[in-house]
Structures are given as C-alpha cells and as structure tokens.
VOPAGU-2260 file (C-alpha; in pm, 1 decimal, decimal comma):
REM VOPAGU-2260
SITE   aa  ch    i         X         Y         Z
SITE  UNK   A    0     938,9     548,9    2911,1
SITE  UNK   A    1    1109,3     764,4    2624,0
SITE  UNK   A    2     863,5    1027,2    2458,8
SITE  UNK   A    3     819,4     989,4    2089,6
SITE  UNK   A    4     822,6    1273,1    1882,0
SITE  UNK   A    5     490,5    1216,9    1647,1
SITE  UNK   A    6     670,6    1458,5    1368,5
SITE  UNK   A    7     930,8    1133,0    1287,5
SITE  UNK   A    8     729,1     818,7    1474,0
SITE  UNK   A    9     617,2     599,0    1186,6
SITE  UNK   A   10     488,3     227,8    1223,4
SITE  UNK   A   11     555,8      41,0     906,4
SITE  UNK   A   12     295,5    -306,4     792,3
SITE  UNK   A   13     357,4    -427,9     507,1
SITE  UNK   A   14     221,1    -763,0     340,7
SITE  UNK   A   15     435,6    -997,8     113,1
SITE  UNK   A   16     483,0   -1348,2      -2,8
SITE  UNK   A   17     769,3   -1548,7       9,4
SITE  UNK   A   18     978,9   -1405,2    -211,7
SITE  UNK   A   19    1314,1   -1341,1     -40,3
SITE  UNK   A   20    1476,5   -1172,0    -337,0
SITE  UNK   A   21    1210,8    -880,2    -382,3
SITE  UNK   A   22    1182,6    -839,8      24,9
SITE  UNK   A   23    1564,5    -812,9       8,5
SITE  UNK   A   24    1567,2    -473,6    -199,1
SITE  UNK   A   25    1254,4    -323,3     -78,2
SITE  UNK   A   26    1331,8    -306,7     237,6
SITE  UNK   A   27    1750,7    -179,7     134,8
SITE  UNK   A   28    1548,6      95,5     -76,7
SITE  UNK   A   29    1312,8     156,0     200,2
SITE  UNK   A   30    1568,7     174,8     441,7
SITE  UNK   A   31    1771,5     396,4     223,7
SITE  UNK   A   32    1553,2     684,6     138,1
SITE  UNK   A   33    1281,6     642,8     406,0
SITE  UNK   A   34    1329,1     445,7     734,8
SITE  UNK   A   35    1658,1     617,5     824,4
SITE  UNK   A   36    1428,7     995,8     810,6
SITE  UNK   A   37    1181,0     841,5    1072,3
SITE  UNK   A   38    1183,5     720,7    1400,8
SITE  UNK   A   39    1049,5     353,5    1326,9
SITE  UNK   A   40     824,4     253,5    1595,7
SITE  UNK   A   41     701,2     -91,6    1485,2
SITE  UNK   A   42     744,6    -288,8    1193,9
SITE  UNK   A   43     468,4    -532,4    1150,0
SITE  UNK   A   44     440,6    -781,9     862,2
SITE  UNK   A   45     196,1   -1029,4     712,4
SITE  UNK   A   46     372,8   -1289,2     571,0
SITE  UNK   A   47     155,1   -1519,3     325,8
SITE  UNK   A   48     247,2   -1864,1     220,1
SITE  UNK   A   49     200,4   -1808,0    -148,5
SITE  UNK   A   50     491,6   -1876,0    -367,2
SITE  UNK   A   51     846,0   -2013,4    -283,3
SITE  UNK   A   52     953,5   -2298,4      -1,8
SITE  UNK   A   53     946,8   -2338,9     322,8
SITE  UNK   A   54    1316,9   -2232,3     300,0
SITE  UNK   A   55    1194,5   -1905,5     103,9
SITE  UNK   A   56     965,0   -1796,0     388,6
SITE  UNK   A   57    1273,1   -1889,9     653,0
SITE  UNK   A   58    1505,7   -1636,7     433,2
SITE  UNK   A   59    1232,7   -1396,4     486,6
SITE  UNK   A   60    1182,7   -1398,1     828,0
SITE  UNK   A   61    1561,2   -1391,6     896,1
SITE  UNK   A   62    1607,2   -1093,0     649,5
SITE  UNK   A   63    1323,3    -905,3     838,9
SITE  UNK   A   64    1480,0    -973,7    1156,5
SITE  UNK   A   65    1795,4    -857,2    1018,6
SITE  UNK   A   66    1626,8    -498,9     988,2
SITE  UNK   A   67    1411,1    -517,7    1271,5
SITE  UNK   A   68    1454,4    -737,6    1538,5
SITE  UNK   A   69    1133,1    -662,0    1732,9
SITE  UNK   A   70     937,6    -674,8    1404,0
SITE  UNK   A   71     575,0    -861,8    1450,5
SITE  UNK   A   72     587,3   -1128,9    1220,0
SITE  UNK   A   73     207,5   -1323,5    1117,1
SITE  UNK   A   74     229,3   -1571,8     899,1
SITE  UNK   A   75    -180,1   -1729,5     840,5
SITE  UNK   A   76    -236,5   -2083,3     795,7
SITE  UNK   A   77    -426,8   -1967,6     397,1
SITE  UNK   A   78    -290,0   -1649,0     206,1
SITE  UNK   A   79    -532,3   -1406,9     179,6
SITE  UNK   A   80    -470,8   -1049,6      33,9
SITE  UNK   A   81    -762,4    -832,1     178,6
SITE  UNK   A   82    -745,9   -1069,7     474,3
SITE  UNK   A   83    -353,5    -916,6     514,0
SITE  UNK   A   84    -460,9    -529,3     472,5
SITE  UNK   A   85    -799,8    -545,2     694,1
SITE  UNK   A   86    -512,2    -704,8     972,0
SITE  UNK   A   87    -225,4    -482,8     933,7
SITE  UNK   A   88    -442,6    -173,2     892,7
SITE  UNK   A   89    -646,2    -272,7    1186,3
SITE  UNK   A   90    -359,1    -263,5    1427,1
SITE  UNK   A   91    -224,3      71,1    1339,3
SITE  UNK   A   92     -90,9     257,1    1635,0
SITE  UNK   A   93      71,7     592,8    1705,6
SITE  UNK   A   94     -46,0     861,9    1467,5
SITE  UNK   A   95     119,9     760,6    1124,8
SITE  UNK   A   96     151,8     482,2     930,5
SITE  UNK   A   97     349,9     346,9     620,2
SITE  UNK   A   98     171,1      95,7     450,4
SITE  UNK   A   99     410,5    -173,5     212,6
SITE  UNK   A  100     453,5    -459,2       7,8
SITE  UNK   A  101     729,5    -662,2     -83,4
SITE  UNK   A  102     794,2    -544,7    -405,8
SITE  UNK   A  103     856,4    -232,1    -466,3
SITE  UNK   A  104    1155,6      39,8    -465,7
SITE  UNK   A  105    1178,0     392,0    -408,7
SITE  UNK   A  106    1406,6     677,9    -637,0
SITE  UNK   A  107    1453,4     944,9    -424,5
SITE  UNK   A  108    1478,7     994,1     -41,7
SITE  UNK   A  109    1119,1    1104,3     149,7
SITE  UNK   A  110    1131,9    1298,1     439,8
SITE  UNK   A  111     900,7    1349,1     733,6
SITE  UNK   A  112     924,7    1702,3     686,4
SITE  UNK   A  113     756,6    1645,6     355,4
SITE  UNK   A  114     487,4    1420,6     470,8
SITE  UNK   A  115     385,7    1666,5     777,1
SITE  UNK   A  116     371,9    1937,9     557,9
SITE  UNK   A  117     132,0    1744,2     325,7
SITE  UNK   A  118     -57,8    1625,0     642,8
SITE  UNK   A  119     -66,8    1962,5     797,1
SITE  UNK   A  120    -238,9    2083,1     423,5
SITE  UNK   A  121    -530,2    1824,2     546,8
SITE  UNK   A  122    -472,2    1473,4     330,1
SITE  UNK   A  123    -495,1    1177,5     522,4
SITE  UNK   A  124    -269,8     965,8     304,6
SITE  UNK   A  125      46,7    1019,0      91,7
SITE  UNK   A  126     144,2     804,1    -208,6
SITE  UNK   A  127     441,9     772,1    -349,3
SITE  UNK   A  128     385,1     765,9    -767,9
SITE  UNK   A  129     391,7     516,5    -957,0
SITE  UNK   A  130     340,1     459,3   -1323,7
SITE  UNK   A  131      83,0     275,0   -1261,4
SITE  UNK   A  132    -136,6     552,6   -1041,4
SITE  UNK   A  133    -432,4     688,1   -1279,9
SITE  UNK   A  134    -370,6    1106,7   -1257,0
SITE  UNK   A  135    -637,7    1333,3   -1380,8
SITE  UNK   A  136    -459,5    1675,7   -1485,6
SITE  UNK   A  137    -463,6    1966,6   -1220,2
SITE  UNK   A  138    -554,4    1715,9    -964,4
SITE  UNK   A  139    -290,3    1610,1    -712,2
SITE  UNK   A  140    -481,1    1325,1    -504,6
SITE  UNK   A  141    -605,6     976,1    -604,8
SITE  UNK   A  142    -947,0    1010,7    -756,4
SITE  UNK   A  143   -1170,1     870,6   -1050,8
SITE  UNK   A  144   -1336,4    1138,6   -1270,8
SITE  UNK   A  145   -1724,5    1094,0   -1319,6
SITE  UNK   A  146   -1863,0    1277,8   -1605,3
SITE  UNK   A  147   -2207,0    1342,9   -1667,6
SITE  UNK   A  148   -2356,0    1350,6   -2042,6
SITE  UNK   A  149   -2611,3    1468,4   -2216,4
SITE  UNK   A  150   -2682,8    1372,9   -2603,6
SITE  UNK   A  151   -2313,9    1223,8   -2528,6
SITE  UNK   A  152   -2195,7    1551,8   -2453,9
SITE  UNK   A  153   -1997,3    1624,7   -2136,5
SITE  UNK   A  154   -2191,7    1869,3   -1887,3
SITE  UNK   A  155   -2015,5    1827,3   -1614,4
SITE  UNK   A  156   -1784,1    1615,2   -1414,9
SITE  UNK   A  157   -1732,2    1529,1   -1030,0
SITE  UNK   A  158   -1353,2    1432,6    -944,2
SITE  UNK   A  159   -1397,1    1156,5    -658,0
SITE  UNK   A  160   -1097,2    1070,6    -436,8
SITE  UNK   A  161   -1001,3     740,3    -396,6
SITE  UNK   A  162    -715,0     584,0    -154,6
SITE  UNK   A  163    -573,6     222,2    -318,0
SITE  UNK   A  164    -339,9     -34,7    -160,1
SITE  UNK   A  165     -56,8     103,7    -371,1
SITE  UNK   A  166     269,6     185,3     -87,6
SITE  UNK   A  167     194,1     535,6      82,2
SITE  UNK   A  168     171,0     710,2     450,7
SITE  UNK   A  169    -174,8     685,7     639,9
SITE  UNK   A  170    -261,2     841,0     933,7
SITE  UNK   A  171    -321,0     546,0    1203,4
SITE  UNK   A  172    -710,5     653,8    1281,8
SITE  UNK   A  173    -841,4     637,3     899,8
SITE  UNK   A  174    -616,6     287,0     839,9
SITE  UNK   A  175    -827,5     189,8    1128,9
SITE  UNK   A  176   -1181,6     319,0    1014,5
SITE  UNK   A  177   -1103,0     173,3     646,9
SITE  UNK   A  178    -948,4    -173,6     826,1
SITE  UNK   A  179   -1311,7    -178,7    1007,2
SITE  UNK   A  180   -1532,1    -140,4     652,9
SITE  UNK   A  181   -1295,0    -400,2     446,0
SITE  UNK   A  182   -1471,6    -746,9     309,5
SITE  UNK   A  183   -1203,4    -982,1     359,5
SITE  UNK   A  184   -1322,5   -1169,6      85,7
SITE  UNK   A  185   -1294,8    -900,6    -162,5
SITE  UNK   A  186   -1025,0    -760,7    -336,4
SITE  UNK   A  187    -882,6    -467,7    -134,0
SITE  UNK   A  188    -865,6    -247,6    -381,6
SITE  UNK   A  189   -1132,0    -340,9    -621,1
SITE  UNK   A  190   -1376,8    -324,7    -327,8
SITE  UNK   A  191   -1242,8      78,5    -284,3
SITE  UNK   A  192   -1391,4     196,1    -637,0
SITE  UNK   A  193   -1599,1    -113,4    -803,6
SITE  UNK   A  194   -1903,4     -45,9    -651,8
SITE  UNK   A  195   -1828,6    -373,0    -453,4
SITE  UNK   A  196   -1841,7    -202,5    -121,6
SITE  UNK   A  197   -2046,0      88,2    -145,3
SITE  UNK   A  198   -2010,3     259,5     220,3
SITE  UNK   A  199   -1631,5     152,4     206,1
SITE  UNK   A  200   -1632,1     411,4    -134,4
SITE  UNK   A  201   -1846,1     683,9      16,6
SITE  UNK   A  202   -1610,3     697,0     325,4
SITE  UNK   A  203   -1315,7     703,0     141,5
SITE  UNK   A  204   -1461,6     948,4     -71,0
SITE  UNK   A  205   -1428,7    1203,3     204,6
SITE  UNK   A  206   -1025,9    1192,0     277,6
SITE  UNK   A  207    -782,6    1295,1       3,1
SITE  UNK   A  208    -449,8    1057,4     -75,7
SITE  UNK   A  209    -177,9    1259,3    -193,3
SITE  UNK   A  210      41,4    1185,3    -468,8
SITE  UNK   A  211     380,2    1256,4    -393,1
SITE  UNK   A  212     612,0    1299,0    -696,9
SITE  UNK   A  213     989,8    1270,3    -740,4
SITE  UNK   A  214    1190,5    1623,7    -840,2
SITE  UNK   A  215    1092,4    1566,3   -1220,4
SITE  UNK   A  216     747,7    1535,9   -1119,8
SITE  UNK   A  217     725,0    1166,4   -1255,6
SITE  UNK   A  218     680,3     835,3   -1014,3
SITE  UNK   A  219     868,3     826,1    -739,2
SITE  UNK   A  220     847,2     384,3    -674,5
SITE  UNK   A  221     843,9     152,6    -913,8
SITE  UNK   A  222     680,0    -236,3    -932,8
SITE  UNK   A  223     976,9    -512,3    -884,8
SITE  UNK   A  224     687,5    -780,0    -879,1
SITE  UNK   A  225     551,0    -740,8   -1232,8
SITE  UNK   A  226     857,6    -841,8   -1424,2
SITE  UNK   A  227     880,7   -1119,2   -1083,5
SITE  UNK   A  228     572,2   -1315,6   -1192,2
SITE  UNK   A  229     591,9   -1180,9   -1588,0
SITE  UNK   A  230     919,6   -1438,0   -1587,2
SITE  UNK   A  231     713,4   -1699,1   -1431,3
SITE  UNK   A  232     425,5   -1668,4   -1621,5
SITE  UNK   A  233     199,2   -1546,8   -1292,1
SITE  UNK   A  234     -68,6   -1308,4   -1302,5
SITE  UNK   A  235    -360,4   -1167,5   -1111,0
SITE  UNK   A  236    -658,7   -1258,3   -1195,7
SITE  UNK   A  237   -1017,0   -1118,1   -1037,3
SITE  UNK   A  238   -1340,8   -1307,8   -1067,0
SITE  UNK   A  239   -1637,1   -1176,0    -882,4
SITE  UNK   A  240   -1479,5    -918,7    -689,2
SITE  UNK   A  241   -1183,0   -1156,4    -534,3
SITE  UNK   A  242    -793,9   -1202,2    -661,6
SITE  UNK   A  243    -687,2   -1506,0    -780,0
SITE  UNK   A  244    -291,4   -1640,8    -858,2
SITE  UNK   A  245    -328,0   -1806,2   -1175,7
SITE  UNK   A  246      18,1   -1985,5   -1319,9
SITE  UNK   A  247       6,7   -2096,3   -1645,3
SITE  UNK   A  248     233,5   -2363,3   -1508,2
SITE  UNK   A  249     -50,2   -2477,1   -1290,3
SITE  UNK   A  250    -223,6   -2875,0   -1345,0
C-alpha cells in the first residue's frame, strides 16, 4: 500500500442539488486553484434530489465521475440539508478535510502549505472568505461578538468562535465530533449559533475557524447559487429552526 503524505492528503464531501451548470464550475475552480495542490484521497458527495430532472442529476453524476472516478456518490430517497452535512462530516477520514457545495468559486489558488501553517498555529478549520462571512475587526476567526450593557452602555464584550457550513478545511476528528452533535432536523448552521443546539454551540465554541483571505485581504470565494435561484425566484426560507425551498412559482 502507498504511504500518504498527511501534509497534501485531503478528502473532499461536498453536498449539492441537481444543478449541473453550478457543479460544472465549482468543481473547474476547485480543481484549478485547490485540488491540483493536494493529494485528493476521496471525493465523497451527497447528491439531493431538489431541483432539476432526472436528466440534471444524470449530468451530475457523469460530470463528477469525469473528475473523480472513484468518487462516493449518495443520492437519499428525500433531500435533506443537515441530513447531508451530519453524513458527509460523519465519514471523514485521514486527517483533513475540505468541506463543499455546489456553488461556489474560488479567486486565487490555496495551497497546503498555507493551510498547515494555519493548522500548525492551532485552528481546526480554515475558511475561505466570502462576502457573506460576518468579521469583527482585529479578529481573524469566525465568531459572534456578545456585549454586555449596563444603563445601555457597553462594559464589556466576549468574542465567541463559531464554525458555519460556508466551504473551508476541517480537520477529520472535529468534522466527526460536530457530525455526532448535529439535529438532522435542524438547520446546520442555524443550529451552530441560534441557541437551537446548545452543547453543539458550547463545543464549537472551543475550536477556532480561520478566515483565509485573498492577497487584497477581501473574500477569497464567491456564491454562484444566489443569482442561481434569484433568476428563478427561489429562496431559503427557515421556520422553527429548519430550511425550507420556497418558489414563488410553487401551487
């Protein structure tokens, strides 16, 4: 058997709908400025029958297969968001994970030398920026600032990190420990900062996510699947802790 190297091994997950066009140039970005710096181990990916055809979830397998021949391909009788993560994360391996969805694209190349380097400085995940990532000045990790009042005036504050379902680089054993405290039912991320899923919070509240910029210091992906279901009038809606698809389109 050939000996990895655990400096370049990365397994790759990443959950998606059938939506052949976006899959199509995340995974040329991907494999572009990430896959070709790592030595890709596994590529596992959830595949939920939301959206598209029959035909549209065909293209997808084929284009996957295209990239990765061996990949692991799951595709559940019932889409199911959390369901996807708490799977996927759950059957990490090796020591270094890249979490992904099917709609986004990265700017500039990422290295493993720059991921072990963060890693070696002690975070557990790395994010890529987006504009969409919340940043609290002086503070390079994912976290949501509490601030304590009195008479309405701020005494003091206590930054809490928070981790997010956003793309980034996980190391296999805490995808596994968070995999083990997700509520399927339950938004993903809501469930990570809402209160939702209180020991889920605490836990996370004791790793740091890194967020890794590009050279200008400004995001480093960008969302493909906003302006996706902005054209067909799609958007996420959560009631009660749990995501719902709603189309205005829909009966």
């Amino acid at each position: 058997m050939t000996q990895r190297n655990d400096d370049i091994s990365l397994d790759v997950c990443m959950v998606a709908t059938r939506r052949p066009d976006l899959i199509t140039q995340t995974l040329a970005s991907f494999q572009d400025k990430v896959f070709s710096s790592f030595d890709i181990r596994s590529f596992r990916i959830n595949l939920d029958p939301i959206f598209g055809t029959q035909q549209d979830q065909d293209d997808c397998i084929e284009i996957v297969n295209g990239y990765f021949p061996q990949a692991k391909i799951t595709v559940p009788e019932a889409p199911g968001f959390c369901a996807a993560v708490k799977r996927l994360w759950a059957g990490a391996e090796g020591r270094l994970m890249l979490h992904l969805e099917d709609d986004w694209i990265v700017h500039e190349p990422i290295t493993h030398e720059q991921i072990n380097a963060l890693i070696a400085e002690g975070y557990s995940a790395i994010a890529p920026l987006s504009k969409h990532h919340p940043t609290t000045p002086g503070v390079d990790y994912i976290c949501k600032v509490k601030t304590r009042r009195i008479l309405g005036i701020p005494v003091s504050r206590r930054i809490i990190p928070k981790l997010g379902t956003s793309p980034k680089f996980i190391l296999s054993d805490y995808a596994i420990a968070v995999a083990g405290q997700l509520n399927p039912d339950l938004d993903p991320e809501k469930q990570m900062t809402n209160n939702l899923n209180p020991a889920l919070e605490k836990f996370i509240a004791e790793r740091k996510c890194h967020l890794l910029r590009d050279a200008k210091g400004g995001p480093l992906i960008t969302d493909i699947g906003r302006a996706w279901r902005d054209a067909r009038m799609i958007e996420k809606v959560v009631v009660d802790g749990r995501s719902i698809w709603h189309s205005a389109d829909a009966s």
